[in-house]
N, C-alpha and C positions, 0 to 999 in steps of 0.2 A: 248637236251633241246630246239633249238632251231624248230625242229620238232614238237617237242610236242606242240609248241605254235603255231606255225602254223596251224596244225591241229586240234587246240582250235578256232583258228579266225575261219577259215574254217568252221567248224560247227556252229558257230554264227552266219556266216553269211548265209549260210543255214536256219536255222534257222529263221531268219531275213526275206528272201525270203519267204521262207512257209510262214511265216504269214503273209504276206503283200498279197499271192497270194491269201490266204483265206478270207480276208477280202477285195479283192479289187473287185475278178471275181466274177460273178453272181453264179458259181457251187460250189466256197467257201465258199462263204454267206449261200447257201442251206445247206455245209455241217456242218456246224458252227452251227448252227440254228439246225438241225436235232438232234447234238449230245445234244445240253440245252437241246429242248425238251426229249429226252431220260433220262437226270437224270431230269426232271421237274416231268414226266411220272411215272416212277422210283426210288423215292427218297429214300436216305441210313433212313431208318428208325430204331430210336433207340432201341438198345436191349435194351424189357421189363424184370427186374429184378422180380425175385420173394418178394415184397417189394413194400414201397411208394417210388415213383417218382414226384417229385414234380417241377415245371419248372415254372419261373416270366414270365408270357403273358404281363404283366403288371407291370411297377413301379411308374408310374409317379403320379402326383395328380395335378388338374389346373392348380396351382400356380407355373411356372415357364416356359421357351418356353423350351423345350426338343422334337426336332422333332427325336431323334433316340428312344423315349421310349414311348410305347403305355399304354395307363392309367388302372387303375387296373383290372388284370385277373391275377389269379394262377391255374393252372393246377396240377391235379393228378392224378396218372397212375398206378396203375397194372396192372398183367396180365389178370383179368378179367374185371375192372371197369375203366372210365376216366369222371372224374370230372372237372366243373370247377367254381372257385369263382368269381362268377363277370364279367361283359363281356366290360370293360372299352374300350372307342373311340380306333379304329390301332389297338387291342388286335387280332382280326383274321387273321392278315397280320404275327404276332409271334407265331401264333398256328400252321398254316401255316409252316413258315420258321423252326420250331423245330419238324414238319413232325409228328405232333401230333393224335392220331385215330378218327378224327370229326365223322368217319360216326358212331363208335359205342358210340357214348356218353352215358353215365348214367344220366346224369343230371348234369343242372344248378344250382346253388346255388347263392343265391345274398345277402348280407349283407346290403342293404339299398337301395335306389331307386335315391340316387343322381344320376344325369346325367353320370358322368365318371364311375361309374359302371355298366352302364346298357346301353349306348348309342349306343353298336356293337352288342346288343344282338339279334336284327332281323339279321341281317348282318350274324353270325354265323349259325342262325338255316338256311338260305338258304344254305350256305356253306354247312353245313353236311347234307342237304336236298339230292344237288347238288351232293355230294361225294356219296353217299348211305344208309344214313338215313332211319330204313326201316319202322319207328313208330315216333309217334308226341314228341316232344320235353318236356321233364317237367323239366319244372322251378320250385324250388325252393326257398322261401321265407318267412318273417313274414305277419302278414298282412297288404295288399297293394297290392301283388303281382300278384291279379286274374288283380286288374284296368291296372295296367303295361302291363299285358302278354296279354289283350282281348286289350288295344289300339295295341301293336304295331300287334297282328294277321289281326285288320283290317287294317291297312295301309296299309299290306303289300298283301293283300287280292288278289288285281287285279293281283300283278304281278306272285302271287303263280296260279293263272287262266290261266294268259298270257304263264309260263313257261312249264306249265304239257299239256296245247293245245299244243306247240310248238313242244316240244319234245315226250311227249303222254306220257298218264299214267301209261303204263307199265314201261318207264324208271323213273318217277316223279311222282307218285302215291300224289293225292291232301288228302287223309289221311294220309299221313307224314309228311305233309307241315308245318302244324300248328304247336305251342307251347301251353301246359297243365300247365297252372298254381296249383300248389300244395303248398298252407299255412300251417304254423305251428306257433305255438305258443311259442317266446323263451324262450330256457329253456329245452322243449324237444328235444329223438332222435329223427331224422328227415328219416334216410336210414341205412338198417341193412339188412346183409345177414350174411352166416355161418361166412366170415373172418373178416368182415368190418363192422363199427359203425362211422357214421356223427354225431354229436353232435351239438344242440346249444347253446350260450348260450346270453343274455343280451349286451349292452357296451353301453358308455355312449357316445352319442354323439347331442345333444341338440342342435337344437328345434328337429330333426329327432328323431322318437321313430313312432316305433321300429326301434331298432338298430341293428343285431344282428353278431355274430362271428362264427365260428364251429373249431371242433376238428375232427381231423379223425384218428381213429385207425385202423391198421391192422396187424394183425401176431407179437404184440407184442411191433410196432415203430408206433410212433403218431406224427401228425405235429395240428396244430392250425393257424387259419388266421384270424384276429382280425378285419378285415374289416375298417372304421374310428372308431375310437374314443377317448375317454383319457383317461390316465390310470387308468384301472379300476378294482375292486377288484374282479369280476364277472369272469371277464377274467382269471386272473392268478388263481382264484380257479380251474377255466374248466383246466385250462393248466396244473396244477401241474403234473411235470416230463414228458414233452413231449420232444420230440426229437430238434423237431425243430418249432421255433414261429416265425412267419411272422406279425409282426406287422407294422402300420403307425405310422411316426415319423417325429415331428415338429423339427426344430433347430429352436432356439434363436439366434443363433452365425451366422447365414445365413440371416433369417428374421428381427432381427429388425435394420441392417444395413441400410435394404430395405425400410422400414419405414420410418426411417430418412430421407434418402433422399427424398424419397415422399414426405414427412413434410416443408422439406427445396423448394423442388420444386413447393409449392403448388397444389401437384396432389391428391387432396384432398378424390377424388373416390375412388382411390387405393389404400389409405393411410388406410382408412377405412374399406375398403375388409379385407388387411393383418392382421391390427390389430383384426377383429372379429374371422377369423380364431385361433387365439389362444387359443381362448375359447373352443374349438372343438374337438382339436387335442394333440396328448400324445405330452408332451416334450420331445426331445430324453434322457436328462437328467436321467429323472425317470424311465426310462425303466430298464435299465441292474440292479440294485440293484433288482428290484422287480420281475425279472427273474431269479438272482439267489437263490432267497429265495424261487420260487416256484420251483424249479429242473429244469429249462428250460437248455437244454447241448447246444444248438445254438440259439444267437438271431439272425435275420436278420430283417433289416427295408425295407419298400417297402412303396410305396404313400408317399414318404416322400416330405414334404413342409416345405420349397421350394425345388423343383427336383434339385438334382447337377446336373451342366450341363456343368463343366469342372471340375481339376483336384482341381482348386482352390476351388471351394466351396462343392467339397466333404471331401477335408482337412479342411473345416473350419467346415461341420457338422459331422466331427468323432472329434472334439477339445474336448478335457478333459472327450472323451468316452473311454473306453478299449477296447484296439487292438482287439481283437476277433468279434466283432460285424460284420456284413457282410452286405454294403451297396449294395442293391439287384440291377442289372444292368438286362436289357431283355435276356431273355434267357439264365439266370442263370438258372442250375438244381441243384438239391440235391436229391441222391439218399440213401434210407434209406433202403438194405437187410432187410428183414425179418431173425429174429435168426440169429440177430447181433446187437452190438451195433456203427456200423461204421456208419458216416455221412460223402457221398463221394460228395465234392463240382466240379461241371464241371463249369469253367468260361464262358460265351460268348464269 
C-alpha cells in the first residue's frame, strides 16, 4: 500500500515538473503553442448526421449583460446545406468554437434588421471569405434587406481591396468578397432543393414590419425559428407539428422586478426601454399552451428578455412554465436524424 502511494506522489510530482518546464522554458512554450495550434489547425469537427442539425450561435437579446452569450444566430447543417438565422453581435466567435462549415454556406437568413440580428453579419461573410468561401454571400430577407446588404458591402469595401492585394487573388478572389442581397416577400418559399424547403412566414413585432420567421424541412424533421415577436397566430399556423420551435421569450417574473426597481431608483430611461419591450415580445407564459395545440414536440426559448445570467434568474424565467421547455444556453445542439422521430439534445 504504502508503495503504491509513493509511487502516486512520484508521478505527480513528475507531473508537476513537466509542466512547469513547459511553461517556464522558451522550447516549452514553443511546444505548448505548436500542439493549440495543431487542434486550432485541425479541429474535431462534428459528425454531419444525415438530418437537421441545428446549433444556438446565439441566445441572447440586449436586455441583459450576459458576456458568455452572443446574440441571436441559429445555425443549421446537413450533409449538404449550412444555414444561418441571423448573424446577432459574438455569434461568429460560437460558429467558430462549434467548428461550424463557414466556408460552404448556403445562405443567410435574417428575420428583421434590428441591430442584434444583423450586427456580425459583415464580420462572418469575411470570416468564410477568409476560410474559402468560393462565391459571394446571399443574404436572405424581407424587404429592407438590399439597403442592409449594399451599406455594410461598402463599408466593408476598402478592406475587402486591402485583403485580396495583400494576400492576392488567387487566395481571396474579390468576387467572393461581397454579400448578394436576395428579398422575398413573407409568406413565401424562400430556398428549395430535392430534400430541403426554407419557409416564411409573417410575426408580429411592431413598429418593425416586416417581421419575418422560417420553417425548415427536411427528409421528414422540421425545425422553425420565430425570430422577435409575439405570439402570433401566423407562426404556430407555419409550425404545426414541427419537431422543434425556437422561439423568443419575455418573462414577467424576471422583468418587472427590474422595472420596479428602476421605478423606485428614478432611472427613468431604463424604466421606459423595459416597459416598451413588452409590447414586442411573446410572454413566456403563452407559449407552451399554443405549442402544444400546434403539435410542436420541443419548445425551446432563445433571445429571451431578460437573458438569465445566473442560475437564479433562469429559475425565475422557467416559474410556473413546464419542466420540458429548454432554456437555449450557446452552443446548445439539437440533432434531428432524418427517418426518425428522435430529438437528440447535446448541452454546451
Amino acid at each position: 500500500m504504502k508503495k503504491t502511494v509513493y509511487t502516486l506522489l512520484i508521478i505527480s510530482a513528475l507531473g508537476v515538473l513537466t509542466a512547469a518546464y513547459f511553461w517556464s522554458s522558451e522550447s516549452g512554450q514553443d511546444t505548448l503553442l505548436k500542439r493549440v495550434m495543431t487542434m486550432a489547425f485541425n479541429p474535431t469537427v462534428p459528425e454531419t448526421v444525415d438530418g437537421l442539425t441545428v446549433t444556438v450561435c446565439g441566445s441572447a437579446s440586449p436586455l441583459g449583460n450576459a458576456p458568455d452569450r452572443a446574440q441571436a444566430c441559429i445555425a443549421v447543417v446537413t450533409p449538404d446545406h449550412f444555414f444561418l438565422f441571423d448573424v446577432g453581435a459574438r455569434s461568429p466567435s460560437r460558429i467558430r468554437s462549434a467548428a461550424l462549415p463557414s466556408a460552404r454556406i448556403t445562405g443567410v437568413f435574417l428575420t428583421h434588421f434590428h441591430s442584434d440580428h444583423i450586427a456580425d453579419l459583415p464580420s462572418f461573410a469575411l470570416n468564410s471569405w477568409i476560410q474559402g468561401r468560393a462565391s459571394a454571400l446571399q443574404v436572405y430577407g424581407p424587404p429592407g434587406v438590399d439597403q442592409v446588404v449594399e451599406g455594410f458591402n461598402r463599408a466593408y469595401q476598402l478592406d475587402r481591396g486591402y485583403r485580396s492585394a495583400h494576400h492576392g487573388t488567387a487566395l481571396l478572389p474579390l468576387e467572393a468578397a461581397q454579400m448578394q442581397a436576395q428579398s422575398f416577400t413573407p409568406g413565401e418559399i424562400v430556398w428549395r432543393d430535392d430534400d430541403l424547403t426554407i419557409t416564411s412566414f409573417p410575426v408580429e413585432h411592431p413598429p418593425i414590419d416586416p417581421a419575418v420567421g422560417y420553417r425548415v424541412d427536411y427528409k421528414g424533421r422540421s425545425v422553425v425559428i420565430s425570430g422577435d415577436t409575439n405570439a402570433a397566430n401566423a407562426l404556430f399556423e407555419a409550425a404545426q407539428n414541427a419537431d422543434v420551435l425556437f422561439h423568443d421569450a419575455l418573462s414577467r417574473t424576471v422583468l418587472d422586478p427590474m422595472i420596479e426597481v428602476a421605478s423606485e431608483l428614478g432611472v427613468e430611461r431604463m424604466q421606459k426601454i423595459m416597459v416598451d419591450v413588452i409590447d414586442y415580445h411573446a410572454d413566456a407564459s403563452s407559449l407552451p399552451r399554443a405549442a402544444k395545440a400546434a403539435g410542436i414536440r420541443q419548445l425551446v426559448f432563445y433571445h429571451m428578455v431578460p437573458v438569465p445570467v445566473n442560475d437564479l434568474t433562469a429559475k425565475m424565467f422557467m416559474r410556473n412554465l413546464p419542466d420540458d421547455i429548454i432554456l437555449a444556453q450557446d452552443l446548445h445542439t439539437f440533432v434531428l436524424p432524418a427517418g426518425s422521430t428522435d430529438i437528440i439534445v447535446h448541452e454546451p
